[in-house]
N, C-alpha and C positions, 0 to 999 in steps of 0.2 A: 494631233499632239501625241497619239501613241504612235508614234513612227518614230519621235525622239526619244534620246533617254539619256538620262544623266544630267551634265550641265548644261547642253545643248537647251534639252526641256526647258530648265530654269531660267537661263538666258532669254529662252523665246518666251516663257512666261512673264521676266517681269518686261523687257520690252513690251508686250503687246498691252500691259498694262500703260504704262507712260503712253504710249498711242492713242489708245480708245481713249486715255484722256483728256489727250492735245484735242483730239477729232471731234471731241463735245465741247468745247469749249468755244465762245464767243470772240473772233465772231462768226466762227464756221458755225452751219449750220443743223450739222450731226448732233446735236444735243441729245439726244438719246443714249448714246457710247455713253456717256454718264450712269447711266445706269446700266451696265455691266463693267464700266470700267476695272472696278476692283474683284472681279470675280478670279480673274486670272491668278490674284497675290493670296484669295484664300484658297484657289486650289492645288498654286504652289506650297503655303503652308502645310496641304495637307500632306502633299505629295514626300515632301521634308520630313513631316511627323510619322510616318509611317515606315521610311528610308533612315531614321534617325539619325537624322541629318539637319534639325531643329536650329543648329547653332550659324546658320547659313541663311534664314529665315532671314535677317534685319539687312544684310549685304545684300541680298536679289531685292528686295523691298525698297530700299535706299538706291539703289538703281530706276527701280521703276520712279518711283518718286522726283527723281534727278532728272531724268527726262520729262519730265510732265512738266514740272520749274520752268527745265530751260525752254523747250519747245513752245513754250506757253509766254515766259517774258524776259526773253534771252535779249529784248529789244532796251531795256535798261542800261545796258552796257552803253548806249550811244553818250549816254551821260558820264559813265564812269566803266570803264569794262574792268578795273579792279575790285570795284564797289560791286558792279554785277555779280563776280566769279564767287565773293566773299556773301552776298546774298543767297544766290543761287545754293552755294554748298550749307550753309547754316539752314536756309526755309528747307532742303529738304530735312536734314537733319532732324529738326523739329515736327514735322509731319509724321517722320517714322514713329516717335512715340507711341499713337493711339493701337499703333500696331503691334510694338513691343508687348502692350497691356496685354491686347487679344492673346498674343501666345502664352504669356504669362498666365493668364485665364485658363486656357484651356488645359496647360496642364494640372490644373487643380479641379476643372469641373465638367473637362471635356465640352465637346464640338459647339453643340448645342448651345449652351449657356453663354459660352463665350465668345458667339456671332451675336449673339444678343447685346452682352456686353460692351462691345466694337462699337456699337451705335454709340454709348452713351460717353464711350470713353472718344470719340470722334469730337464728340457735340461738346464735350466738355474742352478737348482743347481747342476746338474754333473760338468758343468762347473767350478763355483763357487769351488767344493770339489776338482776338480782338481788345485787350484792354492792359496788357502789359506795355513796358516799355519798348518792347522789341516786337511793336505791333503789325504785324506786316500781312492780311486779313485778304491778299488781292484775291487769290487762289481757296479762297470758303467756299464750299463746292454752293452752294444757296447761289452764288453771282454767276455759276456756269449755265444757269437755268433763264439769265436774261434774256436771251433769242426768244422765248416764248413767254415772252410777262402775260399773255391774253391766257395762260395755262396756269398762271401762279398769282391770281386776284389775292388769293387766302394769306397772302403775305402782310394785312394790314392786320393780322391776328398773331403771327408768328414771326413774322422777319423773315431774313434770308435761314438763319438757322433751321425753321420748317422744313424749307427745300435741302437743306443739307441731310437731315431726318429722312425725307420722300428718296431721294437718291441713296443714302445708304440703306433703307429698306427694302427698296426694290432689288440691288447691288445681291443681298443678300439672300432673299426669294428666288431670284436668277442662277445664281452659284447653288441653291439648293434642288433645285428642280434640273438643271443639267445636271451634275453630279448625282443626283440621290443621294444627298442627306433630308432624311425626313420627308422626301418628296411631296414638299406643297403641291392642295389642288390650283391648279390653272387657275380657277374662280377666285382662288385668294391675290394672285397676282395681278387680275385684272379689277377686282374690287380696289387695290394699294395704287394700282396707278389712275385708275377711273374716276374714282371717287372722287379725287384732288380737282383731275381738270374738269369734271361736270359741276361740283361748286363752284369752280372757276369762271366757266362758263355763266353759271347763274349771276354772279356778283357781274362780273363785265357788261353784262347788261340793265343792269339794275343800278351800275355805276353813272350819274346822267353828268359829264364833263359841262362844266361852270358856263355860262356865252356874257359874262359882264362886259359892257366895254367903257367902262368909268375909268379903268386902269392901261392907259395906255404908255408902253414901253419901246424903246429903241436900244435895242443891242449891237455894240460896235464889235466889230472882228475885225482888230488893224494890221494881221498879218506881219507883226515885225517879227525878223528871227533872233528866237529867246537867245544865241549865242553871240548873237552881237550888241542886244538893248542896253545893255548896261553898260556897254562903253564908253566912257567920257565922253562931253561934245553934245552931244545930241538929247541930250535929257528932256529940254523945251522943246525940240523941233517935233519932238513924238507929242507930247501934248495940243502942239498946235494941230498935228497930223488929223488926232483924235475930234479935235474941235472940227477942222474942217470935214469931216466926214460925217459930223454928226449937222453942221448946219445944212449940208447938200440933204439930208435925208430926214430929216426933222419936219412933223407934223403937226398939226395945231392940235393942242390939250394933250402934248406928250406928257406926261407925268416923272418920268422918269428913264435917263438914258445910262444905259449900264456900260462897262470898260471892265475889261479880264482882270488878273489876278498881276500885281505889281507892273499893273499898265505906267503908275506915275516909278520910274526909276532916281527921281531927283528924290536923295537919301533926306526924310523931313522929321525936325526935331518938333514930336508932338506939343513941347511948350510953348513952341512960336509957330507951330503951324501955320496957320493963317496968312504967316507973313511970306513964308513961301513960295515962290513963285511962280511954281507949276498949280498949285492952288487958288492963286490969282485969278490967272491966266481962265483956269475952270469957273473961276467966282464970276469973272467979267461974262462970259458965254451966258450963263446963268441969269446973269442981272438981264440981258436980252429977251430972254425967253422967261417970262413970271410965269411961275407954277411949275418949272424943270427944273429937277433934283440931279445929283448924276451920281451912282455907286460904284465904286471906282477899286481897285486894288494898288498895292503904296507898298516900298518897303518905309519902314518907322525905326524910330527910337526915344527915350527916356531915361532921361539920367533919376540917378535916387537922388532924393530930397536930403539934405542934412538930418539924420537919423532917425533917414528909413531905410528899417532891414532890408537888404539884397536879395535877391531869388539866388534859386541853386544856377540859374542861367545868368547872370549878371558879368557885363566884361570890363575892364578897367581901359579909360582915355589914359591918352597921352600926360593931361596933367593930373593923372591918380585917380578922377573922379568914376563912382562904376555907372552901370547905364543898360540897359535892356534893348536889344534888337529884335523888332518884331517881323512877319508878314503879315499887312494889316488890308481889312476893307475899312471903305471909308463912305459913312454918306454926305455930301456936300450940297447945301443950302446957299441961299444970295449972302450970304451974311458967311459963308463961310463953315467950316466942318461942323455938324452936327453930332451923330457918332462916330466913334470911331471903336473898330471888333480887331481884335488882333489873333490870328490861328491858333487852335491847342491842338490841333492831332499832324502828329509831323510825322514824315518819313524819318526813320530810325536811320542814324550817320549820315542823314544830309543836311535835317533841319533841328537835328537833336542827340546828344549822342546821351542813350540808354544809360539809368542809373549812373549818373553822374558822377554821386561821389564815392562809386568804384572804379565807374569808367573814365574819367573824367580827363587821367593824362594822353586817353587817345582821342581828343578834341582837338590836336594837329591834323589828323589822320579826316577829318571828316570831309564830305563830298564838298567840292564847289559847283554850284550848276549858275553860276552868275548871281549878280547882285551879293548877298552877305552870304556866307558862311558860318558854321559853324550852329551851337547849341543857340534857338530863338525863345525870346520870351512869351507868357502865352496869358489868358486872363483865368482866371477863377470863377468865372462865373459865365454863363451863357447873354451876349448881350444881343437884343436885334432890332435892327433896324425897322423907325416907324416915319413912314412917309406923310402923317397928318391928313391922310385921306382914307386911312382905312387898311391901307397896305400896311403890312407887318413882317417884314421880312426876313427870315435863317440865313445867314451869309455864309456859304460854304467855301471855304479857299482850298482849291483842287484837292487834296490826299483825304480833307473830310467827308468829300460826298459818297467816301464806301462804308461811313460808320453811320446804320439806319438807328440806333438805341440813342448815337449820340445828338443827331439831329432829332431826335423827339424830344430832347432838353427844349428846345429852342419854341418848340409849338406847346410842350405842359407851358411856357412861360408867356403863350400870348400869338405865339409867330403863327401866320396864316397861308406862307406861301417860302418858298425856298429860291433861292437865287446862288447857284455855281459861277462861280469864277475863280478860272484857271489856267495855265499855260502850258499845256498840252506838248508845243511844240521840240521838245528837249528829246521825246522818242522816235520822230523824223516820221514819213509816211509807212507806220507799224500796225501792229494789233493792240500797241499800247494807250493811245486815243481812242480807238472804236471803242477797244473792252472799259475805260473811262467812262465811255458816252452808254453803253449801254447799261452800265452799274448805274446810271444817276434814273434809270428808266422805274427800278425797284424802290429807289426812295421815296417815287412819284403814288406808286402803290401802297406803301408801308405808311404812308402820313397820309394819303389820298389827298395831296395839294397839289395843285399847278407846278412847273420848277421852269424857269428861266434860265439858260445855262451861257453864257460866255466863256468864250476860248479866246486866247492870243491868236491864235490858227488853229483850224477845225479841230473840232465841231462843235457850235453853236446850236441851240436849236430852243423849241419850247415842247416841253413834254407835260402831258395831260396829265389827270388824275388816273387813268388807266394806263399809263405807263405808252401812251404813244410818241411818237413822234413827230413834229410839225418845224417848218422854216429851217430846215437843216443846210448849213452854210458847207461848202465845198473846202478839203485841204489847200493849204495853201492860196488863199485867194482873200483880198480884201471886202470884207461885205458886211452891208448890213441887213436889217429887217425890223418892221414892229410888229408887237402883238400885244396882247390886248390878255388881262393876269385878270380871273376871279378870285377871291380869297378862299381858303376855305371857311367853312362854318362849323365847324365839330374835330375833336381829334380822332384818331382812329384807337382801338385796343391797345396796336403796338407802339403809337405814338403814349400812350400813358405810362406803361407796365415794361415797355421796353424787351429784351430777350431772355424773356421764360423759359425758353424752351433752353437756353445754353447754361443758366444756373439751374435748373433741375437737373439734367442731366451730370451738370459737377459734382452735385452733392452724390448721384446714383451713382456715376463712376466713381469715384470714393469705397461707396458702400462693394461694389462689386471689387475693389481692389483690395478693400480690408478684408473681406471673403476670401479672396483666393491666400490670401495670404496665408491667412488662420487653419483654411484648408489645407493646404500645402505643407504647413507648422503639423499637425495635426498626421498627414502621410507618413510623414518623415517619423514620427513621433511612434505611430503603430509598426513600423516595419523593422 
């Protein structure tokens, strides 16, 4: 790097940041690069502050950032490449922040303080993007660390945020010790990275994964492609599809046979459910086989009752009446639906468009990826499915299995086991599926339950309480498999308490921002 100089430098700085980022990331295998990834943008900072040339800092920054986006899930586009462009440029946008802070910091309390800062002002907007409306959490450096779950046990204490902490620590240790700022001893960098995987190590084996086999399961993978399902005509012949796939493969004392995420595409008005035909069709399979449930995915809807208030998502029928569109799981019984859970955590402008009643007139503008469009209605409460045998199950419909805080709702209220179902196939054969399959690996950790996972097309699989992997179904291919689900018996820390580590640190980056502030005020003030 000293061979460059000027822009050249900065250039090669923030690229090689956006690189070491892509290159740790899931599902390559470099996960390491994560931990030096940002060193390059704080030695570019410094390179700037000392060049006074500070005002440049957020432009090479916003670069590097922009390449990590795209290189990471440029594979979006397959759904919408306008929706991507408009993603892509906004998530980096927002990421730059925590970095803004950093500079902002430093010049009020210098180097030192404000790498420390960085952490906190990091962790607070992961937090933050995990729970707004414009929640978009793919890229929380904690889910870059899934390639090695046997390395991040400690996550049923911390969540993913922990590992976004361990990575920006280490991040910063590294940039310290190259560079000589403060130059940490060696011992301390290998204490920050050791430390994590030898408890890790400890709890993985002290982890003893469930062997019940009272709960036995069939997961279908019918392989339809997501861009054509929803097309008139064939609404029942998919359900028959399903039925015939699940009698060829159907075992004695199955318990329950699962189906992806708006497997039934016949559009069903939850007041008359039942009478439905595509739920029929599932009731009759049913009545065949006593003691088979089937969990299923549906899109739904509901009209309001004569004066009951409307949600902020409600749309108006033809004859004026309004009505709520959901993406719903469904569990069905001989007798026909039992629950019914409809999704709350949506992709922002496909399944919801943010702040409504500001954003509200660009509800033309939002994604279609088949079946409904537009802003979906969502429940208020966590509901989950209980199969009368002991199973209690989290229904995650695909975008929720990346929110580990919001599925511990589901287990404080009883749930013992989690079941994904999703439809994968909208980002074609990408990194957009694998890094899906791999994020549901940490939920497995975070709750220590079993998880069942169902794809429209790959991957399916059942992942243990250690976060492994087992009956991993192939892209593209129609298959099944059974497995056999112990519940859990206890929740974990983070299933109670949820993400400590992302509200504390809100509060301390705060504190460290009103600081620089007052100091800054304070400069200005004596000179």
């Amino acid at each position: 790097m000293k061979s460059l100089n000027g822009r050249k430098l900065y250039w090669s700085l923030a690229l090689l940041s956006g690189l070491l980022m892509f290159a740790g990331w899931p599902p390559r295998i470099f996960v390491f690069m994560l931990f030096i990834g940002f060193v390059p943008l704080f030695y570019l900072e410094n390179v700037l502050h000392n060049e006074n040339k500070s005002r440049w800092f957020g432009w090479y920054t916003y670069l590097a950032l922009f390449v990590w986006n795209i290189l990471t899930t440029w594979w979006v586009g397959y759904a919408s490449v306008g929706g991507a462009i408009a993603m892509l440029f906004a998530n980096s946008a927002v990421m730059l922040i925590p970095f803004l802070a950093y500079r902002y910091t430093r010049k009020a309390f210098g180097i030192t303080k404000a790498l420390t800062a960085f952490i906190f002002y990091w962790l607070g907007f992961e937090y933050f993007h995990l729970n707004w409306d414009i929640s978009y959490p793919w890229l929380t450096l904690g889910n870059g660390l899934a390639m090695i779950s046997p390395m991040v046990q400690w996550y049923e204490y911390t969540g993913i945020l922990g590992g976004s902490a361990w990575i920006l620590m280490l991040n910063i240790l590294f940039f310290k010790l190259i560079f000589d700022f403060g130059s940490p001893k060696m011992i301390q960098i290998l204490l920050v990275l050791l430390v994590p995987i030898g408890f890790s190590a400890l709890r993985y084996y002290q982890v003893k994964p469930g062997k019940n086999t009272d709960h036995k399961i069939l997961v279908i993978q019918p392989n339809i492609d997501p861009y054509e399902k929803f097309n008139s005509g064939g609404e029942l012949a998919q359900v028959d599809s399903f039925i015939s796939l699940a009698e060829k493969n159907l075992q004695a004392n199955t318990e329950l046979v699962v189906l992806p995420e708006t497997a039934i595409v016949q559009y069903l008005d939850e007041d008359e459910i039942n009478n439905k035909e595509s739920i029929r069709l599932l009731m009759r399979f049913i009545a065949k086989h006593p003691g088979t449930k089937v969990l299923t995915g549906a899109s739904t809807y509901r009209f309001f009752k004569k004066g009951e208030k409307p949600s902020e998502t409600a749309r108006k029928a033809q004859d004026g009446n309004l009505y709520d569109s959901y993406n719903t799981a469904l569990l069905i019984g001989k007798d026909g639906v039992e629950t019914i859970y409809h999704k709350a955590k949506f992709v922002p402008g496909v399944e919801k468009m943010p702040y409504p009643k500001l954003l509200g007139f660009l509800e033309y503008f939002s994604i279609d990826m088949g079946g409904i469009s537009g802003s979906l209605g969502h429940d208020d409460k966590v509901i989950y499915f209980e199969t009368g045998t002991g199973l209690k199950i989290a229904p995650a419909i695909c975008y929720e299995s990346i929110y580990g805080e919001f599925l511990g709702q589901f287990m404080q209220k009883g749930a013992n086991t989690i079941f994904i179902v999703t439809n994968d196939g909208w980002w074609e054969d990408t990194d957009g599926y694998r890094q899906h399959l791999f994020y549901g690996t940490l939920r497995a950790i975070e709750h220590r339950c079993q998880i069942v996972r169902c794809a429209n097309t790959g991957t399916s699989c059942f992942i243990d309480e250690r976060g492994r992997i087992f009956n991993k179904t192939k892209w593209w291919k129609a298959e099944t498999f059974t497995t056999h689900v112990t519940p859990a018996t206890k929740t974990t820390f983070y299933s109670r308490y949820g993400d400590l580590t992302g509200k504390l640190s809100s509060y301390i980056a705060v504190v460290f921002l009103l600081g620089s502030f007052v100091r800054r005020r304070t400069k200005r003030a004596t000179n």
